[in-house]
C-alpha positions as CSV (number, residue, x, y, z in Angstrom):
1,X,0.0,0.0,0.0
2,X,1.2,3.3,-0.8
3,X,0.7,5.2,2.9
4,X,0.1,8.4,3.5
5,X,-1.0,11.4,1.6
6,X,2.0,12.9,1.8
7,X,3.5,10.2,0.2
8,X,1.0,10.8,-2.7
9,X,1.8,14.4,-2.7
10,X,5.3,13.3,-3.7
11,X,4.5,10.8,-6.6
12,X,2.2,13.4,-7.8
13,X,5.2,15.7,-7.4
14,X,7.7,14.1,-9.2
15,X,4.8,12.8,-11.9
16,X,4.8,16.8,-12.9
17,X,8.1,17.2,-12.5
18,X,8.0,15.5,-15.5
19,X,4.6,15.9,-17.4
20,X,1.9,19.0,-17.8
21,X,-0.7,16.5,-17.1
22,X,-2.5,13.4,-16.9
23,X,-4.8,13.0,-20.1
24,X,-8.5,12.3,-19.5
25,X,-9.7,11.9,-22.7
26,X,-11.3,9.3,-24.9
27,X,-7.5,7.5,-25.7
28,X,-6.6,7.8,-22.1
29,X,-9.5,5.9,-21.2
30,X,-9.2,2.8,-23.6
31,X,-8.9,-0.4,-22.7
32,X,-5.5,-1.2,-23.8
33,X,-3.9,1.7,-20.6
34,X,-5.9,-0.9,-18.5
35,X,-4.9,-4.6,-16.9
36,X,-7.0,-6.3,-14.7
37,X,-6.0,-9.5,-13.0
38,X,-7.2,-12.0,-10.6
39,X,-3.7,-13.2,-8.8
40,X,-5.4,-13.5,-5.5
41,X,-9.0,-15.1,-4.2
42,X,-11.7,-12.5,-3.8
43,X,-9.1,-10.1,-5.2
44,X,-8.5,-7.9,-8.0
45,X,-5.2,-6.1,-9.1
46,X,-5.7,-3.3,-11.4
47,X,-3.2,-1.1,-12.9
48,X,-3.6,1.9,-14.6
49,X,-1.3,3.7,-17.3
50,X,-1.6,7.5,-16.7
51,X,-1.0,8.9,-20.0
52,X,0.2,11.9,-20.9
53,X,0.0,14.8,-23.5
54,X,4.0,14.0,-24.5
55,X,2.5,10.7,-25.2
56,X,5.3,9.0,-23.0
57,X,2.5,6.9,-21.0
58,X,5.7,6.4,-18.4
59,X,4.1,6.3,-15.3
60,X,1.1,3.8,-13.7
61,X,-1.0,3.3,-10.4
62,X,-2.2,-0.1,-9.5
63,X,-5.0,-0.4,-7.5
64,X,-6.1,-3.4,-5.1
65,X,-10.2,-4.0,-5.2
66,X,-11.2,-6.1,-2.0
67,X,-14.0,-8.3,-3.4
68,X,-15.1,-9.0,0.1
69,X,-14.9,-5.6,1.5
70,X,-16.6,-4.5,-1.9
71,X,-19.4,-6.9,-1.2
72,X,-20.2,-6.1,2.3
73,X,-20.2,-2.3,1.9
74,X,-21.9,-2.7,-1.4
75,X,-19.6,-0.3,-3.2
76,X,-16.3,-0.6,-4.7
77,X,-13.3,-0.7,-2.2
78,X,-10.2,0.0,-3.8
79,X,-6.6,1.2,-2.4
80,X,-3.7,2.3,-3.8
81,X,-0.8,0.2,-4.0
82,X,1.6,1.9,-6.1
83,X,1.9,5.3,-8.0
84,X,5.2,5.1,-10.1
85,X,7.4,5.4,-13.1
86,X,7.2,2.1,-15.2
């Protein structure tokens, strides 16, 4: 898991360091800048490429989805594992 805001705060940081932006639009949100996987029971891995307007699409988040957290609180329970440079 990735901790604390503040450790966001600094991916994020470094992320523009390097890049104006994350994109948003229709190519940023196809399928192929997305990987879902089932390596664990009642678990899904999901990782992210955050592309960007240089087109580098260098940098990814995976996120963790807790099937059995998701279930019981009947919404979507996701944390972040990893916000980083490929």
């Amino acid at each position: 898991m990735i901790g604390s805001s503040a450790r966001i705060e600094s991916e994020l940081d470094a992320y523009y360091a390097e890049h104006q932006r994350i994109c948003l639009d229709p190519e940023a949100r196809a399928a192929k800048h997305s990987r879902l996987s089932d390596d664990q029971a009642r678990r899904l891995t999901v990782e992210q490429t955050l592309v960007d307007p240089e087109e580098l699409n260098d940098w990814f988040l995976k996120l963790a989805i807790d099937l059995d957290r998701s279930d019981a609180e009947a919404r979507p329970v996701l944390t972040l594992e990893s916000l980083a440079p490929l």
